[in-house]
C-alpha positions, -999 to +999 in steps of 0.1 A: +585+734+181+571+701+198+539+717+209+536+725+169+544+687+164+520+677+189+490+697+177+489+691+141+481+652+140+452+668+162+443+696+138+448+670+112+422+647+130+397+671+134+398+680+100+392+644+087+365+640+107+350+667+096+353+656+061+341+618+069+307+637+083+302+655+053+278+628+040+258+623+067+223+642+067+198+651+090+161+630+082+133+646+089+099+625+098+066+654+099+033+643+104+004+666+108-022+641+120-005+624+145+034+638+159+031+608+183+025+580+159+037+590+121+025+571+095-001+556+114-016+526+099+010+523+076+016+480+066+047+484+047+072+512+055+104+514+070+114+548+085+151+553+097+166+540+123+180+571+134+177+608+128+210+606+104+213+590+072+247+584+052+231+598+018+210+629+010+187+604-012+165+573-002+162+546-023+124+530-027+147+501-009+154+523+022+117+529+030+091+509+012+091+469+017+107+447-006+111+481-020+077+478-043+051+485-020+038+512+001+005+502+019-024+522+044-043+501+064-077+505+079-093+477+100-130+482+117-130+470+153-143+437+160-146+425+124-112+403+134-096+390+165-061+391+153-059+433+146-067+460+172-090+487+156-078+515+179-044+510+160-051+514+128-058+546+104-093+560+099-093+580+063-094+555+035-120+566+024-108+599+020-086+617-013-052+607-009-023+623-030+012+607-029+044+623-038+081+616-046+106+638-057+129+620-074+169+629-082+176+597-102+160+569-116+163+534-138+146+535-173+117+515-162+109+536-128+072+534-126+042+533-104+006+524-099-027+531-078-038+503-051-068+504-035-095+476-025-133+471-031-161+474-009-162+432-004-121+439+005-103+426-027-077+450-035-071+463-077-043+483-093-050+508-113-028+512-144+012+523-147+025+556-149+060+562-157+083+581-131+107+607-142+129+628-122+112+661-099+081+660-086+055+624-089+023+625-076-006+601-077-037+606-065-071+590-055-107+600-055-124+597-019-150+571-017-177+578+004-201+548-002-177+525+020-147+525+044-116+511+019-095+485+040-061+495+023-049+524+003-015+530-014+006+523-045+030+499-057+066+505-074+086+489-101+122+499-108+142+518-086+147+559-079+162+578-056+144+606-040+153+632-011+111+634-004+082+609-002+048+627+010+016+617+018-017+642+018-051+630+023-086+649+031-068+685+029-030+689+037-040+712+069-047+684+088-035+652+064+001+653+053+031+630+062+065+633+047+098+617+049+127+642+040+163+645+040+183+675+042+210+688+013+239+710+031+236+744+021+268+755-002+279+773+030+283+738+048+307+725+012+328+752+014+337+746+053+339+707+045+366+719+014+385+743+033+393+717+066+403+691+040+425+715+025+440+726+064+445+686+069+464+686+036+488+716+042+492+706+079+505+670+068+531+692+042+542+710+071+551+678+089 
């Protein structure tokens, strides 16, 4: 009877736990260009801290700044003391497609092209509404000149388990940020140790 007594505040422990990591999901970061150095040229982005992140969404918060802007850089070595050229991305002047798959989102989620001139100014293009599944923007290469920065800007807020990034052809030009969803497998073990930690502290 006391080693009963003794293990079932530990059972019931375990199964807590288990319960308390049921909303923590794996994040995945892929890119195809460059595994060392994702998102490479990137301005504005903020990947996680870790591999684990205590939702299975993002927030255009968690991952672009002031959660409005995403931004591609490309800088031409020499043209400025202050930025290293070896740094920075190459392919600006390639197609670019950008992609969110959104779960939720405000009423006035929506989005817009940036890109700059040839003499560096940067323009938006015009707004497109976001809705729930699959978003995608894209933009036409431009072969006449090397564009300094590439990207899109956000207003509103959604949450999204995928933001992706193709550009040239997605063999060798794709970068995503994703976070996992348990499979129903993983709910119904999360359920059934909650229900042990219950019916252990009724045994008590």
């Amino acid at each position: 009877m006391k080693i009963k007594i003794t293990l079932l505040p530990l059972l019931l422990i375990a199964s807590l736990n288990l319960y308390g990591g049921a909303f923590v999901y794996p994040v995945s970061v892929i890119s195809e260009y460059s595994s060392r150095n994702p998102f490479r040229g990137v301005e504005n982005i903020s990947l996680p801290d870790s591999e684990m992140h205590d939702n299975y969404y993002f927030t255009n918060d968690d991952i672009f700044e002031n959660g409005t802007t995403y931004k591609r850089i490309h800088h031409i070595p020499g043209s400025s003391a202050q930025f290293n050229g070896s740094s920075f991305w190459p392919y600006n002047s390639s197609n670019h497609t950008f992609t969110l798959d959104i779960i939720q989102k405000s009423s006035d989620a929506r989005w817009r092209q940036i890109s700059s001139l040839e003499n560096g100014s940067i323009i938006n293009l015009g707004w497109v509404n976001l809705n729930t599944g699959l978003n995608s923007i894209s933009i036409n290469s431009e072969g006449d000149f090397d564009r300094s920065v590439i990207g899109f800007s956000i207003e509103g807020t959604v949450k999204f388990r995928k933001f992706s990034h193709s550009f040239g052809s997605q063999s060798w030009g794709y970068e995503e940020i994703s976070v996992a969803v348990p499979e129903s497998s993983t709910y119904a073990l999360i359920l059934g140790a909650v229900a042990l930690g219950f019916a252990i502290r009724r045994c008590k």
